[in-house]
Structures are given as structure tokens and as C-alpha cells.
ZALUMNU-562853 format. One record per residue (C-alpha): x, y, z. Coordinates in nm, 2 decimals, decimal comma, padded with zeros to 4 digits. Example, Ala and Ser with C-alpha at 12.3 -4.5 7.8 and 13.67 -1.06 7.14 Angstrom:
2
@px=01,23	py=-00,45	pz=00,78
@px=01,37	py=-00,11	pz=00,71
***
This chain:
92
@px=00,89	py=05,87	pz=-04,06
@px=00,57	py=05,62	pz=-04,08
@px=00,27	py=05,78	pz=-03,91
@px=00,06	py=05,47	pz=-03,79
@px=-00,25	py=05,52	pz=-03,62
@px=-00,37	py=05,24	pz=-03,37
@px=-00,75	py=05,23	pz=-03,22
@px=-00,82	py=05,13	pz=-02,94
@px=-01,05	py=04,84	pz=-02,85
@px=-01,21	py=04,74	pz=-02,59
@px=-01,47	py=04,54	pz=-02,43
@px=-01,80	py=04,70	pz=-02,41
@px=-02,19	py=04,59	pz=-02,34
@px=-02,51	py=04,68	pz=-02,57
@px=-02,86	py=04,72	pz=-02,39
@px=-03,02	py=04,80	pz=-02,72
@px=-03,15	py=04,48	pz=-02,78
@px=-03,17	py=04,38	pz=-02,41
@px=-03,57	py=04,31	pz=-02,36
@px=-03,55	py=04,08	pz=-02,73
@px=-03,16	py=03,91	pz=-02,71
@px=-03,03	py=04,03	pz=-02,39
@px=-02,74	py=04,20	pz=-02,29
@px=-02,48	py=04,14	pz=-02,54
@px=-02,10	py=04,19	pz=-02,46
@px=-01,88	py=04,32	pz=-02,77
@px=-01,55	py=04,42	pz=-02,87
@px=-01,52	py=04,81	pz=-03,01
@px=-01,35	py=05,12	pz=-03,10
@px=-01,45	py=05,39	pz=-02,92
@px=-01,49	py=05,70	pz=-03,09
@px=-01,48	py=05,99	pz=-02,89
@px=-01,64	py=06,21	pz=-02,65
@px=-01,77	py=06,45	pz=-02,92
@px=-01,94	py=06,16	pz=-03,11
@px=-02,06	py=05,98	pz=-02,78
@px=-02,04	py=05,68	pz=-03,02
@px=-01,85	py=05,28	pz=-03,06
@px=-01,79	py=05,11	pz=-03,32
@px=-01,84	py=04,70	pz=-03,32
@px=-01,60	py=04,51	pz=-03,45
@px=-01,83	py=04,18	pz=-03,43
@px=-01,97	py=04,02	pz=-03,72
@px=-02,33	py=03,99	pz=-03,56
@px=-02,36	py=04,31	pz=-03,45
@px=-02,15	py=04,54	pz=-03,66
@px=-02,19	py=04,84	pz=-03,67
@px=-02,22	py=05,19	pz=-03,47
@px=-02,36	py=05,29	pz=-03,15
@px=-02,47	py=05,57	pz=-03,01
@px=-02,58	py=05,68	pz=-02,69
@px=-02,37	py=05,64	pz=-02,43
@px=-02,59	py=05,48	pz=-02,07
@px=-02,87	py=05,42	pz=-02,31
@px=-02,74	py=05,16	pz=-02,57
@px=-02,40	py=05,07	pz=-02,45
@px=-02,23	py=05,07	pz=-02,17
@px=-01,86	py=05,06	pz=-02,00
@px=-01,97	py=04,79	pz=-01,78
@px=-02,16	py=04,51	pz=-01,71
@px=-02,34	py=04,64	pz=-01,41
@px=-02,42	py=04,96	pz=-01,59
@px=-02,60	py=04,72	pz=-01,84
@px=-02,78	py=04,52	pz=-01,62
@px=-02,96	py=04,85	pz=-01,43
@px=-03,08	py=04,99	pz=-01,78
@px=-03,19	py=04,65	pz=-01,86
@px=-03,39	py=04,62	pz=-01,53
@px=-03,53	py=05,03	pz=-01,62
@px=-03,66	py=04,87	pz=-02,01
@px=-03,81	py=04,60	pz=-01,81
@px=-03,98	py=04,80	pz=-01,58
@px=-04,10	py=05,02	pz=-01,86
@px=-04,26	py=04,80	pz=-02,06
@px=-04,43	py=04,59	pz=-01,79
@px=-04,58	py=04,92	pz=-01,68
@px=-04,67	py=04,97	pz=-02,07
@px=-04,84	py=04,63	pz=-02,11
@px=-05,06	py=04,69	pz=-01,76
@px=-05,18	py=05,00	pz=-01,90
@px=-05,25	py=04,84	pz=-02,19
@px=-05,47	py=04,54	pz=-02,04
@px=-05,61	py=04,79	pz=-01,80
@px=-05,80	py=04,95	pz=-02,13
@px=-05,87	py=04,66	pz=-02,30
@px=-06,06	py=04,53	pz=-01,95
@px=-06,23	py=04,89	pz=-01,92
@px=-06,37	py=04,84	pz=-02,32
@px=-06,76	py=04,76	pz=-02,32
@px=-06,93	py=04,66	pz=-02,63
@px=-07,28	py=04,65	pz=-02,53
@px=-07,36	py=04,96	pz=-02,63
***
């Protein structure tokens, strides 16, 4: 008897690249709990992925909230980072 073995795909989101591209939907292979990984099957973003709620994402929604967080983030980075560039005094 033939042994065939199928994967499964399935529709899944990236946030890795949300603050620079967006949020990017893609078709992968998920590849198991133990690896907490996917595998894109998309010629611009082939490839694998790890991470679970931090660079992909079952849904949508799930996307968009970590999106909003790596906004947050790095707006609060930035005014930190013009609040000590204001504070600098060269006339000493």
C-alpha cells in the first residue's frame, strides 16, 4: 500500500513586517505544536516562521492587536528619543 502524506494548508497572517509592509495574509503549512512554527508557501515571503502571537497569527484580528502593541511601542521609543535629544545642551 502507498503511504502518502498530505499537509495541510491554511490561511494565516504575518505581523513581522507590520510597522514597514503591513499585515500580510499568506498561505502555509503549519508545523506543529512542538516547533510553534509555519511554513510559507508564497513566493514573496517564503520561508519559515516562528513565534506563534508574535510573528503570525491564526487570525486577522489577532494581527491587527499586535500590530496596534508594535505601534504603540515604537511611538513610545521615538518620544523618548526626541525627549533626549531636546534635553542635550551644547553650550557648555
Amino acid at each position: 500500500m502507498l503511504s502518502v502524506k498530505v499537509k495541510l494548508t491554511m490561511k494565516f497572517w504575518l505581523s513581522k513586517y507590520a510597522l514597514t509592509q503591513g499585515i500580510i495574509e499568506v498561505v502555509a503549512e503549519y508545523c506543529g505544536e512542538k516547533t510553534n512554527m509555519i511554513r510559507v508557501i508564497d513566493d514573496a515571503y517564503n520561508g519559515c516562521y516562528q513565534g506563534e502571537g508574535i510573528n503570525w497569527h491564526r487570525t486577522k484580528e489577532d494581527a491587527l492587536k499586535r500590530a496596534e502593541e508594535l505601534r504603540v511601542r515604537k511611538i513610545e521609543f521615538h518620544r523618548k528619543q526626541i525627549e533626549k535629544l531636546e534635553s542635550l545642551d551644547f553650550s557648555n
